[in-house]
N, C-alpha and C positions, 0 to 999 in steps of 0.2 A: 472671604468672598460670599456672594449669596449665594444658596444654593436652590434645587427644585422645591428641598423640603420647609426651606423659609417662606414661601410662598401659601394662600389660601383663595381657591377661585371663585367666583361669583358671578353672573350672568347679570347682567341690566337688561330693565326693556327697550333700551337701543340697541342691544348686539354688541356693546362697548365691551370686552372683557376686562373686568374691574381684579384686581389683584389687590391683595392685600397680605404685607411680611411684614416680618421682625427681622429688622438686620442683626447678625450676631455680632457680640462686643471685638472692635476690631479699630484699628486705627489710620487703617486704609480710606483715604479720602474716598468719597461715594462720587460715582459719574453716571447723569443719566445720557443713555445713548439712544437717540432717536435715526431710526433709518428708513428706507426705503426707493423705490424706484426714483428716479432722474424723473420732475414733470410730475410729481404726485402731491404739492402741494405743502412740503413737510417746510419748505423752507419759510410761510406763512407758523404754521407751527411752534418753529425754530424761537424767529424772533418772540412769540408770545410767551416763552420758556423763561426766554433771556432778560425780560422787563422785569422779571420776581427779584426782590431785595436779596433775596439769598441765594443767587443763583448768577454763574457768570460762565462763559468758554465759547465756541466756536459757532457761530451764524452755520456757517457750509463747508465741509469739510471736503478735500481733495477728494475723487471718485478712487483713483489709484493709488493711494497713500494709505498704511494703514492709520487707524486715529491716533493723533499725536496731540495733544492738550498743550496751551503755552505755561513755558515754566512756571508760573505761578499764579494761579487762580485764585481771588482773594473773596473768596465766597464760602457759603456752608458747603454748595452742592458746584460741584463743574457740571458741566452743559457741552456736547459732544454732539452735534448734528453730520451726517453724509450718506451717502447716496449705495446703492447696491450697484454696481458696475463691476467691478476688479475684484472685491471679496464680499463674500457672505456676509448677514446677519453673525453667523456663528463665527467669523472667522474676526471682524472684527470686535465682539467680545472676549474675545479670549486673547487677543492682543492687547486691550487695556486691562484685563488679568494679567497678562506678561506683565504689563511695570506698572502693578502693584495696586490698581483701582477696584474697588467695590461696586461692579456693574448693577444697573438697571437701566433693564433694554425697554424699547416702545418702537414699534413698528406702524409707517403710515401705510393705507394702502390706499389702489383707486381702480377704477374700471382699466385692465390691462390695455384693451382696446383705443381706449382714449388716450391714454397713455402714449399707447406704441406711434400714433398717430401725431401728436404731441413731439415726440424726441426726432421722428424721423424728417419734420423741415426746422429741428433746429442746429445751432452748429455743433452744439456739445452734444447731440444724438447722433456722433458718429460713431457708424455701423464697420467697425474697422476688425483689423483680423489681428490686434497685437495688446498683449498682457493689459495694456495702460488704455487700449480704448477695443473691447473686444465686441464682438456682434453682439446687435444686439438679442437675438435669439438667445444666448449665453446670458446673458443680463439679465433677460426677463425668467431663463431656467432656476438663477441663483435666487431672484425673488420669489420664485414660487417655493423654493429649501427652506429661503429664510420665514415665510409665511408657516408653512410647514410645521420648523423648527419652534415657531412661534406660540402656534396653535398647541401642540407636545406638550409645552414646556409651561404653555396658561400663561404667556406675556400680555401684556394691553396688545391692544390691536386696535389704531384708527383709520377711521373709515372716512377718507377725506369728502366726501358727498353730505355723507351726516356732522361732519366738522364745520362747514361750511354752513350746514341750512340750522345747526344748534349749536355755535361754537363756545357757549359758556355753560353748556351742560355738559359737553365733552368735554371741555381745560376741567372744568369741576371733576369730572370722572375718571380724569388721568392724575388729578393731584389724589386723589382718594387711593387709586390703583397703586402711586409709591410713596403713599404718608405723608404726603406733601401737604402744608397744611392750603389754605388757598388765599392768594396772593390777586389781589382789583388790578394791581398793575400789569396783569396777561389780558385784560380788555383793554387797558387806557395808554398804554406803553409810553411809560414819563421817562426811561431813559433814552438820552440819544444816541446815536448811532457809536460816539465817541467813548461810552462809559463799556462798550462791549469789547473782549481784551479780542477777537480774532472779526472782522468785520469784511477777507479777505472776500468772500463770494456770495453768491446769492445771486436767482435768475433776475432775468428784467425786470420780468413783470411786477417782483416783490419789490425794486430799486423803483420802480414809477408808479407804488400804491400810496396812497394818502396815509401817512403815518399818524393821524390823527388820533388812531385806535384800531383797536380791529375789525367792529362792525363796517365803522368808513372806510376799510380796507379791503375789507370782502367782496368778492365778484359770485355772484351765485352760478353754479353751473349752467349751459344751457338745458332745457327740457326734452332738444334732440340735438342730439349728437352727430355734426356731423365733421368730414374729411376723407385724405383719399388714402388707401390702404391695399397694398397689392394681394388679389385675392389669397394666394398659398399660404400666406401671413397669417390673415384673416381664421383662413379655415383651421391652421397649425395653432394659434390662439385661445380659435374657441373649443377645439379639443385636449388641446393640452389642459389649461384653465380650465376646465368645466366644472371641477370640484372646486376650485377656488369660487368660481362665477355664483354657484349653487350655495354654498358656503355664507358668503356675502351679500348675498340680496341682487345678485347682478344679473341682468339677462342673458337669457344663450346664445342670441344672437343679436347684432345689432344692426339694423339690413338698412340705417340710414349712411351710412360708410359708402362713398364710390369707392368701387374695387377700379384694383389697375390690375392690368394682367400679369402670371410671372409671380415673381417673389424679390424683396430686397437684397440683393447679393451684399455679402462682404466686401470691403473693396478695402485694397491697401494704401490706396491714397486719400482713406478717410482716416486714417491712422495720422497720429500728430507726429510720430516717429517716421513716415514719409516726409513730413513738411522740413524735420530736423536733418532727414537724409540732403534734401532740396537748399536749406540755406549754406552747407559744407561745398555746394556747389552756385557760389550766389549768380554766377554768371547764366546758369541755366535755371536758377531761381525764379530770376527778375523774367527772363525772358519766356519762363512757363505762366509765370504772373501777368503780365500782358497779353498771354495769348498769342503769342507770335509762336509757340512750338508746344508740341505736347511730350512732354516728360514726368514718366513715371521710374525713378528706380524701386528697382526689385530688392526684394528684403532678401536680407542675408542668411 
């Protein structure tokens, strides 16, 4: 396995933490494991990973699952993309050290803010109160461990703002961070969808971008940010985060955000394990579905 001390850090003048080891002689196939928040961009990433000749495994990996590779990767390097939801940075590395892989982690990141704002009108941003879809407040606690964790331990770190507005000085600066030599095909992406062994997931937005390449894929952030974010959020956000924000080049405050008042509570019927409560009952299913009655069962 690789350790701290196979590692050597280096600073770019991007803010890109560039990493450079010697794996030690071992016969542990190597996985790189890219993670990060839901909504942070990683899964544009993902696929630019997946285009390299020597490189094949999972587009999006379950949020709840730990990472499970398909049986047999026919490449130099496996490819492990998922999300910070259900476990850490730290926890899913050390699960593909359980059976038996040579990690190298890479961590995306992005304005929390926008993020949080981002997850909360989507479907897979639910704010639920059970193991497989937990608050989001939890979610965003684990990414700030995993950043953490990250920062400790002198992992790449990208910064999906600067991914976007430089994204072939950053592929360059991540192949350099784990020896990778560099691969044209993470701008020009000649494989299709078909030559990738796990093609299960991935947001909308990356399934309706122009796969023509990357640059014709890219959507540039906007210059102001906005949407609606319920103040106690907001405020809990920017102090929580403030070392990260500061850390990162990020502002302290971002006052084009409409606040709603209040705070986004947990709710047990944003839990997908409500829905599974609801289909065991498909007669009160259908008829919660329609609208004709409100039923929520209570968790056990």
């Amino acid at each position: 396995m690789v350790s701290v001390e196979h590692w050597l850090y280096n600073e770019t003048p991007s803010g890109l933490a560039t990493l450079r080891f010697h794996l030690p002689h071992s016969s542990a196939q190597t996985v790189i494991l890219a993670t990060g928040l839901q909504s942070s961009g990683s899964t544009l990433l993902s696929w630019c990973f997946l285009q390299r000749g020597d490189m094949n495994g999972v587009l999006d990996g379950d949020t709840d699952l730990i990472p499970r590779l398909p049986a047999a990767i026919d490449a130099q390097y496996a490819w492990y993309k998922t999300t910070i939801s259900s476990f850490t940075l730290q926890d899913q590395i050390a699960c593909l050290e359980d059976d038996g892989f040579s990690v190298l982690p890479l961590l995306m990141v992005r304005d929390v803010r926008v993020v949080w704002t981002s997850l909360a009108r989507k479907h897979y941003g639910r704010n639920g109160i059970t193991a497989e879809d937990p608050p989001l407040r939890l979610r965003f606690r684990r990414f700030l461990d995993s950043w953490q964790y990250a920062v400790d331990n002198q992992l790449p770190v990208v910064k999906y703002e600067e991914f976007v507005q430089q994204p072939e000085a950053l592929l360059q600066q991540c192949c350099d961070a784990m020896s990778l030599a560099w691969d044209e095909g993470m701008l020009h992406w000649p494989k299709p969808a078909s030559a990738i062994a796990n093609m299960r997931h991935g947001n909308a937005t990356f399934r309706d971008s122009d796969k023509r390449g990357l640059l014709a894929a890219i959507k540039q952030p906007e210059g102001r940010h906005t949407g609606e974010i319920h103040e106690q959020d907001l405020d809990w956000l920017d102090e929580y985060f403030s070392e990260f924000n500061q850390a990162m080049g990020y502002p302290s405050k971002l006052t084009s955000l409409t606040r709603l008042p209040g705070r986004l509570v947990p709710d047990w019927g944003q839990s997908r394990r409500c829905k599974w409560r609801l289909r065991q009952k498909p007669f009160r299913y259908w008829l919660s579905k329609l609208k004709l009655i409100s039923y929520t069962p209570r968790p056990e």
